[in-house]
N, C-alpha and C positions, 0 to 999 in steps of 0.2 A: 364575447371573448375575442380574443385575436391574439396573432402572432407576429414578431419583427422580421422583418430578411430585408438586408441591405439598405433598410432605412424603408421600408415599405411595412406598411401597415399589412395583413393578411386577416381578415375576418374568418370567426368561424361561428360554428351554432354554441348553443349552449353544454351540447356534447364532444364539441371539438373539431365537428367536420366542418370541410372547410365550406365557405358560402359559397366561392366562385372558384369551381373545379379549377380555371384555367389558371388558375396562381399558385397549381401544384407544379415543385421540382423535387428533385433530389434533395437538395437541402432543408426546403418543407416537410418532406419526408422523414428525414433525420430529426428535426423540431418535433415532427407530431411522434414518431417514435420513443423519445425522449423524455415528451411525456407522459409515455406510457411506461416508460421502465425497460425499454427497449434497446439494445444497442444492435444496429442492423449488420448481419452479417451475408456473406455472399448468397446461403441458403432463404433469406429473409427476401432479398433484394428478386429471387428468382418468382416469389408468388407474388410480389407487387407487379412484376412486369406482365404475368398471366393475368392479374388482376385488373390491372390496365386494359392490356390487349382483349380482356372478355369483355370489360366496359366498353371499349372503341365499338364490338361488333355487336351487342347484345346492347346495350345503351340502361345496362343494370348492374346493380351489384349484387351478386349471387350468395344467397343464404348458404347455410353452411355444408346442406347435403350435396347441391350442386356443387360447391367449390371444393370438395373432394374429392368427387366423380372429375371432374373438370383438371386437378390437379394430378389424379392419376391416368389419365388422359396424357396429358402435356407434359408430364415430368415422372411417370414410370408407378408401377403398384407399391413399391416401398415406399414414395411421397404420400401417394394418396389415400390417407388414412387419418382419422381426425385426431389420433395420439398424436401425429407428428405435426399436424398447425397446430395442437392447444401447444404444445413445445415451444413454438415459432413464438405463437401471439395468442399469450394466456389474457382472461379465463375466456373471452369468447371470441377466436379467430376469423369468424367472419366480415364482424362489426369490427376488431381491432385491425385487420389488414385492411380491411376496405380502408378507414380512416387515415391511414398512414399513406394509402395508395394516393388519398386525394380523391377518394370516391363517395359517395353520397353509401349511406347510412341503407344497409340491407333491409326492405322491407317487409319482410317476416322475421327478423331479429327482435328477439325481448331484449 
């Protein structure tokens, strides 16, 4: 599978993530959301950038009880709550944020 941006090819897997992190942007972002049924809103925009910044330090994508914990951590106890990602990025927020983020596929997600 693959995606267009600017006349550039963007690979992805057969799930949609992408091959080469590093061809993640904003605009990628918007595409892989897109194809999700997504349209990203400023609350969407805030768990990709924790999502990111936890990939930067941890060099993983965090299943979904960490990214909870993680999100009520960094963005208060009424975010961090798994009602409010299935909200964000149904049916399953770890796998669909990560995706969107540009991040590699959570490795304990069915």
């Amino acid at each position: 599978m693959s995606l267009t941006h600017t006349g550039q090819t963007i690979e992805t897997d057969k799930e949609g993530y992408l091959c080469d992190l590093n061809q993640w942007s904003p605009e990628i972002a918007k595409q892989l959301a897109h194809a999700e049924n997504i349209d990203l809103s400023p609350a969407h925009w805030e768990i990709i950038e924790l999502l990111r910044e936890f990939y930067r330090e941890f060099e993983l994508s965090p299943a979904m009880r960490v990214l909870v914990k993680q999100v009520g951590l960094k963005l208060g106890a009424e975010k961090g709550k798994s009602i409010y990602l299935m909200q964000l990025f149904p049916p399953s927020p770890a796998k669909i944020a990560s995706k969107i983020s540009g991040l590699p596929r959570p490795d304990n997600c069915l």
